[in-house]
Residue, then its C-alpha position, 0 to 999 in steps of 0.5 A: x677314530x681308528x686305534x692306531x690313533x690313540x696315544x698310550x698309557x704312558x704317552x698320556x701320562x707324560x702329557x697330564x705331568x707336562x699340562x701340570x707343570x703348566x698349571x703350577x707355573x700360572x699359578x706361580x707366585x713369584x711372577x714376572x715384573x713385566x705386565x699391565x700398568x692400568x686397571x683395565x690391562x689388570x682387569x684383563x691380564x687377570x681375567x686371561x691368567x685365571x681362565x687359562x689356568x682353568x682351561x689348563x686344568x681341564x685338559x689335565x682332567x680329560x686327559x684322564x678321562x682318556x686314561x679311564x676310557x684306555x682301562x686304566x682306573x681312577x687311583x682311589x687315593x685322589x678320590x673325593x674325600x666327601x661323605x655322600x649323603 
């Protein structure tokens, strides 16, 4: 990949704000009334919704690994808060 290719910084960003938004719109709870009326199309409408809200959350956490590999570091506020043993 040459580097004409990349995106930049700013690019990336904007990205990660619109995936994000995404992210907050699946996880929305004033949902639409329209969806499946049987336990099947439940079954299946919620496996879809919460896999594709995972997946939406990963390409938020690659595209800031594609930040972190562009030289633009992990801000240490978003940090893990655990204690490392």
């Amino acid at each position: 990949m040459s580097p004409a290719t990349y995106k930049t910084v700013e690019e990336i960003k904007a990205l990660r704000v619109r995936v994000d938004a995404l992210v907050q719109e699946m996880n929305n709870d004033g949902e639409s009334s329209e969806g499946p009326k049987d336990s099947d199309g439940d079954h299946l409408y919620g496996l879809a919704r919460y896999q594709a809200t995972v997946s939406l959350m990963e390409a938020k956490m690659w595209l800031g690994k594609m930040l972190e590999g562009l030289g633009n570091p992990f801000p240490p506020e978003l940090a893990d808060k655990a204690k490392k043993e």
